[in-house]
C-alpha positions as CSV (number, residue, x, y, z in Angstrom):
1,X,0.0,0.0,0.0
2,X,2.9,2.7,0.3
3,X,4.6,1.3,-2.7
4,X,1.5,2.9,-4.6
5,X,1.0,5.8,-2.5
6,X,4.8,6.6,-3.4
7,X,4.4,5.6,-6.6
8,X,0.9,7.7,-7.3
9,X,2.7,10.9,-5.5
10,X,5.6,10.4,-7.0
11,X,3.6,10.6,-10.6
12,X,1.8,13.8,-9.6
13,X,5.1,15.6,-8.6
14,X,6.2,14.8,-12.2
15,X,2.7,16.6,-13.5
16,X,3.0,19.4,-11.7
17,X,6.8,20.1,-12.3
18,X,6.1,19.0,-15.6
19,X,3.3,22.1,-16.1
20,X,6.0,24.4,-14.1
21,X,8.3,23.7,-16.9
22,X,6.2,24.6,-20.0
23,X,5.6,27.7,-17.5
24,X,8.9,28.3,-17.1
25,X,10.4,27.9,-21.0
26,X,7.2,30.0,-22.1
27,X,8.7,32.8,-20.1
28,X,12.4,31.9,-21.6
29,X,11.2,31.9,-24.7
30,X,10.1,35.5,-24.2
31,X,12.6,37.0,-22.1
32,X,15.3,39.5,-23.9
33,X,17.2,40.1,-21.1
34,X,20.6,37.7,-20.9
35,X,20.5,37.6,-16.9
36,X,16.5,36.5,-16.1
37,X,17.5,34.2,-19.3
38,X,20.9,32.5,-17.5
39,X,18.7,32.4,-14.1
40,X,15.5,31.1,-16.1
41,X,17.8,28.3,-17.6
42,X,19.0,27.6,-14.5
43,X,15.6,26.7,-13.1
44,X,15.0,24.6,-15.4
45,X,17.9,22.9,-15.1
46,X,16.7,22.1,-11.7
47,X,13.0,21.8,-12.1
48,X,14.1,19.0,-14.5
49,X,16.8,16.9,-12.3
50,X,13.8,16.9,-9.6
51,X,11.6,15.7,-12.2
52,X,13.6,13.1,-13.4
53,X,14.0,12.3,-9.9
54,X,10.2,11.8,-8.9
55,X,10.0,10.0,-11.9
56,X,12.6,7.4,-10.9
57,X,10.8,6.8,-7.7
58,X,7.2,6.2,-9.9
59,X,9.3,3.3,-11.5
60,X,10.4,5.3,-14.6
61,X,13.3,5.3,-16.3
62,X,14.5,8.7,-15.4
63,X,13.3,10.6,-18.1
64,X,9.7,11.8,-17.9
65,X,8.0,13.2,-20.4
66,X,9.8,15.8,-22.8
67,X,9.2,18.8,-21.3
């Protein structure tokens, strides 16, 4: 029973990072200015890793979704 409580929370972090990602390359994508760009691109950088991190723990290979 915790294996799939893990597992189903685990798969709903990856969601909602997932959405915050989108979010946060839609706001990349219109940012001019180099520094919010480097610190946006930064975020993302971790916003992935804990991702790919909830998604190992859901039984995944690491890699969740494309975002």
């Amino acid at each position: 029973m915790v294996a799939t409580g893990l597992r189903l929370s685990s798969l709903r972090h990856v969601d909602l990072l997932n959405a915050f990602i989108r979010t946060t390359e839609d706001a990349l994508d219109l940012q001019p200015d180099p520094f919010m760009r480097d610190s946006l691109g930064d975020l993302l950088g971790t916003l992935r890793a804990e991702r790919d991190a909830y998604a190992r723990m859901a039984g995944g290979d690491g890699r969740a979704g494309t975002a």
